[in-house]
C-alpha positions as CSV (number, residue, x, y, z in Angstrom):
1,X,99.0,113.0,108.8
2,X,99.7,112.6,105.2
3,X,96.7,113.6,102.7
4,X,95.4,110.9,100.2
5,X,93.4,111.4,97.2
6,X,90.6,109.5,95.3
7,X,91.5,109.8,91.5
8,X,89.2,109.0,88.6
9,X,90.2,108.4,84.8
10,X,86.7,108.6,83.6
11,X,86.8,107.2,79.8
12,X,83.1,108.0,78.7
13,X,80.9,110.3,80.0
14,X,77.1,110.5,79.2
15,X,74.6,112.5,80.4
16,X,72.4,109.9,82.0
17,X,69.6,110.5,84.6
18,X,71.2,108.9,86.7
19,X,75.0,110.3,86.7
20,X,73.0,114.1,87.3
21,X,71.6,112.4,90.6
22,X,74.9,110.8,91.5
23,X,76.2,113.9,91.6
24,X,74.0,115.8,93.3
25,X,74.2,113.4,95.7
26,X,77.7,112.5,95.8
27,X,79.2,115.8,98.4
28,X,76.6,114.2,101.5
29,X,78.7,110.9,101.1
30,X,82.4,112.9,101.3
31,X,81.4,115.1,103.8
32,X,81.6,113.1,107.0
33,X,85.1,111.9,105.6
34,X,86.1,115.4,104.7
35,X,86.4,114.4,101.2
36,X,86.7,117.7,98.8
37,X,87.1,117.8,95.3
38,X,90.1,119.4,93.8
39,X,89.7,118.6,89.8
40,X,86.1,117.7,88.8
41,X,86.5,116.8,85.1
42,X,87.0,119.6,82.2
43,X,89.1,118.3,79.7
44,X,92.9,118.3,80.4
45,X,95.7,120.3,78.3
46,X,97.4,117.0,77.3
47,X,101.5,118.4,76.6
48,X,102.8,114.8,76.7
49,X,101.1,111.7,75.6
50,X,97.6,110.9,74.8
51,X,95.0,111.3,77.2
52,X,91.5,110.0,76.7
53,X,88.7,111.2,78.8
54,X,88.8,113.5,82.1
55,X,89.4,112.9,85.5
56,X,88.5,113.5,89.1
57,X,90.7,114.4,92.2
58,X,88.7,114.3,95.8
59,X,91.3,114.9,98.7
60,X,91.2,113.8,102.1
61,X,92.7,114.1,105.4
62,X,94.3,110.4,105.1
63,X,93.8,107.4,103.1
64,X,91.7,105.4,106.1
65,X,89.3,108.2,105.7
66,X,89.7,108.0,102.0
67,X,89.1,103.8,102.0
68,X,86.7,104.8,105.1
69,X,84.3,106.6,102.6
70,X,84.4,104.4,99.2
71,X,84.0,101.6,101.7
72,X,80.5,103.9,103.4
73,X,76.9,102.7,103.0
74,X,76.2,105.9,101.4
75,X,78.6,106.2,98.8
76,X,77.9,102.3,98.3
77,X,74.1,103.4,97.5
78,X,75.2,105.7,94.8
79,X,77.9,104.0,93.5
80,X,76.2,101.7,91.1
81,X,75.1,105.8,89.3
82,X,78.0,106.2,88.3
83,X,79.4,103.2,86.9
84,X,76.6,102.3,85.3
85,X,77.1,105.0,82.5
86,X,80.9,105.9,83.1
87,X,83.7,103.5,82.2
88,X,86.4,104.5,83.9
89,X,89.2,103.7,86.7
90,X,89.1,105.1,90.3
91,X,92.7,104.6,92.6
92,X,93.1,105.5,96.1
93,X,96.8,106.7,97.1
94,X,98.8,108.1,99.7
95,X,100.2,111.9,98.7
96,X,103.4,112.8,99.8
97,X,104.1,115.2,103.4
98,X,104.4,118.6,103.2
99,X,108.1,118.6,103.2
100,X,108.9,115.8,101.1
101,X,111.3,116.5,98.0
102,X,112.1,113.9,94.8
103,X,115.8,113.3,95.9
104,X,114.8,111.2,98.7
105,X,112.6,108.7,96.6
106,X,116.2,108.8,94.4
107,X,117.8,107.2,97.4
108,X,115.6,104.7,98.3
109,X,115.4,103.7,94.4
110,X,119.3,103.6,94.8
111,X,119.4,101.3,97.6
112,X,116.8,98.8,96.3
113,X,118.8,98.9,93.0
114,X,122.3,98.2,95.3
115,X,120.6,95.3,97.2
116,X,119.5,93.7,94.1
117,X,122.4,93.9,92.3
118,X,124.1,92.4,95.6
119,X,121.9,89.2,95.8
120,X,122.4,88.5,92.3
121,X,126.3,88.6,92.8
């Protein structure tokens, strides 16, 4: 089974009354889906780029469980917490096996690029 992870770019923060209870609240919801956090939001050493905000990283064993807990009457309850006070984006994706390694996504790039190139011929 591949891991997949919940990943926050959280814009503005403020301290609201309700983002404290939304996270005290939020571990309960991930637990059942054996959702655990990995980053939980200190500001980033940015070394390329500009980056605005903090983020969030939850893992979980796969992305059904991942889709299984946003998707979860719980998490739905507390939800609205959050996003009430926080702008920000939240992505679900797939990671990568344990033994993947960069030169294979190289190839498949490469082929799509030759198939392409072959239809427009």
């Amino acid at each position: 089974m591949v891991p997949a992870y919940g990943f926050a770019h959280l814009r503005s923060r403020r301290n609201h009354s309700d983002v404290i209870e939304y996270l005290e609240r939020i571990q309960s919801t991930l637990d059942p889906f054996a959702g655990r956090f990995v980053i939980h939001g200190p500001p980033a050493e940015v070394v390329e780029g500009t980056w605005p905000g903090s983020m969030v990283l939850i893992e979980f064993p796969s992305l059904a469980a991942a889709r299984a807990w946003y998707d979860s009457p719980a998490y739905r309850t507390i939800l609205h917490l959050r996003t009430d006070h926080i702008e920000g984006d939240l992505l679900l994706i797939e990671g990568v096996r344990p033994n993947y390694h960069p030169a294979e996504r190289a190839r498949k790039l490469q082929a799509e690029a030759s198939r392409a190139n072959q239809s427009t011929t």
